[in-house]
C-alpha positions as CSV (number, residue, x, y, z in Angstrom):
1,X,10.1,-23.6,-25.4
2,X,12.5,-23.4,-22.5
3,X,11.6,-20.5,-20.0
4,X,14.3,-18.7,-19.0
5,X,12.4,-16.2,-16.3
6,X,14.0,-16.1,-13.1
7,X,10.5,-15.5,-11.4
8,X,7.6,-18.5,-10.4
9,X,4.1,-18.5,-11.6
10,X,2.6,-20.9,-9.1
11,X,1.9,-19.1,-5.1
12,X,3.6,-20.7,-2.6
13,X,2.3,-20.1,0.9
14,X,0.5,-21.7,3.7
15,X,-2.6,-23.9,2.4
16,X,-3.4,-26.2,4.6
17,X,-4.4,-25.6,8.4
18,X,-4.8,-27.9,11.6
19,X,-7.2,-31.1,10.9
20,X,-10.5,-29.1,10.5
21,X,-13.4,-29.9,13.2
22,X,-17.2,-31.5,11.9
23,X,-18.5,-28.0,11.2
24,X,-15.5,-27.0,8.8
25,X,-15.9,-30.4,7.1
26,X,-19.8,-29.7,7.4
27,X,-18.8,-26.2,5.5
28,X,-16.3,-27.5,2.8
29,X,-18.7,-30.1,1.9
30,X,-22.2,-29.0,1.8
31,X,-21.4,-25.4,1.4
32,X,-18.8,-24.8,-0.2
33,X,-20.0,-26.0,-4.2
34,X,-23.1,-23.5,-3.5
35,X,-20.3,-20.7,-4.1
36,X,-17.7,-22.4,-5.9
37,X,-15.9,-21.0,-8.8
38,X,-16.3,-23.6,-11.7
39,X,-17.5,-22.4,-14.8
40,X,-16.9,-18.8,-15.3
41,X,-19.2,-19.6,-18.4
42,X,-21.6,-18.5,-15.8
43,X,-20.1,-15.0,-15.4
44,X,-21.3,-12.8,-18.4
45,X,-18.3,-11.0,-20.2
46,X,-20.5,-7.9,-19.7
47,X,-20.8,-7.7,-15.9
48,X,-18.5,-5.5,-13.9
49,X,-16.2,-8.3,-12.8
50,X,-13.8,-7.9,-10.0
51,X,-11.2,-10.3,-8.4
52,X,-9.2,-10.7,-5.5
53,X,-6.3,-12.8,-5.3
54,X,-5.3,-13.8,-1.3
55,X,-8.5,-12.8,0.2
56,X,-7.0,-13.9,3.8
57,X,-10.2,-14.2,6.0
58,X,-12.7,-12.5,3.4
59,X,-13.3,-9.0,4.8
60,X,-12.8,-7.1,2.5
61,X,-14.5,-9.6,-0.3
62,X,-17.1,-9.6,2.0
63,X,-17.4,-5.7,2.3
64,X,-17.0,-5.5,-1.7
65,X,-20.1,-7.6,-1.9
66,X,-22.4,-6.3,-0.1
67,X,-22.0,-2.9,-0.9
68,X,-22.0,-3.5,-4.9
69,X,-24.9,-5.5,-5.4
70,X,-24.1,-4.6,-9.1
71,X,-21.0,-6.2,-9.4
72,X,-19.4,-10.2,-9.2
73,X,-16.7,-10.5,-7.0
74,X,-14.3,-13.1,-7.2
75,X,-12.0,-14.5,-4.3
76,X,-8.9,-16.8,-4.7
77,X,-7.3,-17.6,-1.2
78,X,-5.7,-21.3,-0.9
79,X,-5.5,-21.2,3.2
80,X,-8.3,-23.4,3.5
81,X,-9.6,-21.8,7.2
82,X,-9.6,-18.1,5.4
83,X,-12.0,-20.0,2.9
84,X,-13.7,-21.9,5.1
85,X,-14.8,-18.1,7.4
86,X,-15.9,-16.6,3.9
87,X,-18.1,-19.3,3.4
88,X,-19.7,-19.6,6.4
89,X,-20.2,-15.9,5.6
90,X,-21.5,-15.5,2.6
91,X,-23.7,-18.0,3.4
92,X,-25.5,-16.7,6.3
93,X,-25.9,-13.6,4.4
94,X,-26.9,-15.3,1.4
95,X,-24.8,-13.5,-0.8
96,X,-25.0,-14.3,-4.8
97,X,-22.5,-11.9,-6.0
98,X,-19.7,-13.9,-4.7
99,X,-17.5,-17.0,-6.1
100,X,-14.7,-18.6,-4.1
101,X,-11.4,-20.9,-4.8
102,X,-9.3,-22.1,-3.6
103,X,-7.0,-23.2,-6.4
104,X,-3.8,-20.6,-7.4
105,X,-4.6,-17.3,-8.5
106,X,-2.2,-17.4,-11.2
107,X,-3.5,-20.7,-12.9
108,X,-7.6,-18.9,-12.6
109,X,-5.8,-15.9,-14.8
110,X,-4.7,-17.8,-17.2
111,X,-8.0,-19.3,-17.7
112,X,-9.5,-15.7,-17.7
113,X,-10.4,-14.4,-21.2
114,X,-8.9,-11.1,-22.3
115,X,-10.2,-7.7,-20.6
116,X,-12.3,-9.8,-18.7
117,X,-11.7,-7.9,-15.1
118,X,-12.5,-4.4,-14.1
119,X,-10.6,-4.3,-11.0
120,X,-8.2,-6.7,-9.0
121,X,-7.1,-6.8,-6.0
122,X,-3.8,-8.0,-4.2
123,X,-4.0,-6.8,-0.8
124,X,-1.2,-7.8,2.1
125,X,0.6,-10.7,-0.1
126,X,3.1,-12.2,1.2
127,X,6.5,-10.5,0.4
128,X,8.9,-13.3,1.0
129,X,11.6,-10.8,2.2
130,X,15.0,-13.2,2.1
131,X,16.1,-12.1,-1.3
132,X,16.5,-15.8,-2.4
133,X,12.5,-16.3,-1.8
134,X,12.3,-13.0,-3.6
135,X,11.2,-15.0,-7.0
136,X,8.2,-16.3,-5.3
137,X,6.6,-12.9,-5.5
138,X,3.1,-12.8,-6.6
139,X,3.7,-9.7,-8.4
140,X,6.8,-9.9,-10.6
141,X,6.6,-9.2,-14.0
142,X,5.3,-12.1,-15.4
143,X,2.3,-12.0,-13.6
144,X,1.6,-8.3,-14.4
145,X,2.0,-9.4,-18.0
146,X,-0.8,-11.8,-17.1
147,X,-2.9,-9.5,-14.9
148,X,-2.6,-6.9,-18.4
149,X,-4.1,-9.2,-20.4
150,X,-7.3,-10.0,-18.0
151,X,-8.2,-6.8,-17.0
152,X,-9.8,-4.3,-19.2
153,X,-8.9,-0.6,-20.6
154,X,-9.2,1.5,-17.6
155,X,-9.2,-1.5,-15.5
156,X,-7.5,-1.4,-12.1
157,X,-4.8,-3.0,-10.5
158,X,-4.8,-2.3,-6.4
159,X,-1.9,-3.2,-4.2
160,X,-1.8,-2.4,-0.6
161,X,1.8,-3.8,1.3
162,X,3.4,-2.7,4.4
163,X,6.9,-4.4,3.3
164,X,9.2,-1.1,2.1
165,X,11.3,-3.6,0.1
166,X,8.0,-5.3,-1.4
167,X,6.3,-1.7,-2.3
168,X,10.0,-0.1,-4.1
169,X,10.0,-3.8,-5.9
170,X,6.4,-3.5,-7.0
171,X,7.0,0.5,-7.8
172,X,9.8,-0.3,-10.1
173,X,8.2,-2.8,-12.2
174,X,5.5,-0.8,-12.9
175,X,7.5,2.3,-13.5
176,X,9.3,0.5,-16.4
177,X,5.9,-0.7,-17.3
178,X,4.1,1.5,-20.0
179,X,1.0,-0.1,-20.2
180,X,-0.1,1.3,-17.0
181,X,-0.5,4.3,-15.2
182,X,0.1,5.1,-11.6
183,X,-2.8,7.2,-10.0
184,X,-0.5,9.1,-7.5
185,X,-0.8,12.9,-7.7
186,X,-0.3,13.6,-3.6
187,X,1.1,11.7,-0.8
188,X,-2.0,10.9,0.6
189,X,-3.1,8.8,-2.5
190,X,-0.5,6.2,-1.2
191,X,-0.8,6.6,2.6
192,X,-5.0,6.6,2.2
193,X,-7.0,3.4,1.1
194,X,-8.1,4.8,-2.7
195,X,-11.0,2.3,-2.2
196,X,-14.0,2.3,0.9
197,X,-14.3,-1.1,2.6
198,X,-14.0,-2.5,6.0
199,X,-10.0,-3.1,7.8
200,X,-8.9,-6.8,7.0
201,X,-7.2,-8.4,9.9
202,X,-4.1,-8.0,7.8
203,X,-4.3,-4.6,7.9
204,X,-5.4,-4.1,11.4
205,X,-2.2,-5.6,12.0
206,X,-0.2,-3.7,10.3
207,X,-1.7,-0.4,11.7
208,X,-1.2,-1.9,15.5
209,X,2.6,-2.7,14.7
210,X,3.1,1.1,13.4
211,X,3.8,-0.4,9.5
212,X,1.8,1.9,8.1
213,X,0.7,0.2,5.1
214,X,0.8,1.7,2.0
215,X,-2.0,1.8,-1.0
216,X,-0.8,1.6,-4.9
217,X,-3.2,1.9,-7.7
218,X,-2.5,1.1,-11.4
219,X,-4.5,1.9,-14.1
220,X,-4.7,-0.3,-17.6
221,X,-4.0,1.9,-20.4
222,X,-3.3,0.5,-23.9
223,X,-4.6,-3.0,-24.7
């Protein structure tokens, strides 16, 4: 069946960095499949799952983690030196909450089972501001379609952005979107993080170039 959607379900994006030194290699190697994501056989549909797609250099996955012993975080982030500093991470911290890919976020969705997610999180993506690049945004409405399906009644969807153009895009598709809810009843539930955890370097930078970023939070609502 042809698709006829103007929008792109594959990320595009920086992946690869500068040749990686012995110790990355060392990581990639011999770490690495000790936190892969393979088989999310291994992930109960029960457990409070939660997933972040671009997790940059893994502070806030990291952060998640630790503090919620109770719950399974998964990261998706295809720049393999972000990857690479979670790793290293998580592994001196021995953390066993945690699984990491570095394949597209889209194409783990769509191997996702219904309601499978509690919460997930797109923090800082890459808003591709020329408006011809504008169909290579992660969060178009194909993709909600898709993050709709995964997560589960109640579930969560939070965005933060400091790209004006990026947040009234995202705004509008989910304002013409009844299957969620928008959890805003005062200005400071956008201009405050709805969610504790430690600043990314993302949004560090932000802060320090007066973008003020902004926090959106959808809630699931109808299956």
């Amino acid at each position: 069946m042809k698709n006829d959607s103007p929008y792109v379900s594959k990320l595009y994006g920086r992946k690869k960095s500068r040749s990686l030194n012995t110790h990355s290699q060392y990581i990639l190697k011999n770490l690495f499949p000790k936190y892969k994501l393979e088989d999310k056989s291994i992930i109960a549909n029960g457990n409070n799952i939660e997933f972040e797609i671009g997790f940059g250099y893994g502070e806030h996955l990291l952060w998640q983690a630790l503090n919620n012993k109770n719950k399974i975080f998964i990261g998706a982030e295809p720049f393999i030196s972000g990857a690479i500093n979670l790793i290293k991470e998580v592994n001196q911290k021995q953390i066993k909450n945690i699984r990491i890919s570095t394949d597209d976020a889209i194409n783990i969705v769509d191997t996702m089972a219904d309601c499978y997610l509690s919460s997930i999180y797109i923090l800082f993506p890459d808003p591709w501001p020329k408006r011809r690049h504008h169909k290579r945004r992660l969060i178009n409405p194909n993709n909600i379609d898709k993050f709709h399906r995964v997560l589960k009644k109640n579930g969560k969807l939070l965005i933060a952005s400091d790209h004006k153009g990026y947040i009234h895009s995202i705004l509008l598709d989910f304002l013409h979107d009844n299957r969620f809810d928008w959890i805003c009843e005062r200005s400071s539930d956008f201009t405050e993080k709805p969610f504790p955890s430690t600043q990314s370097k993302y949004e560090k930078k932000a802060i320090k170039n007066d973008q003020n970023p902004v926090y959106l939070t959808f809630k699931k609502i109808s299956l």
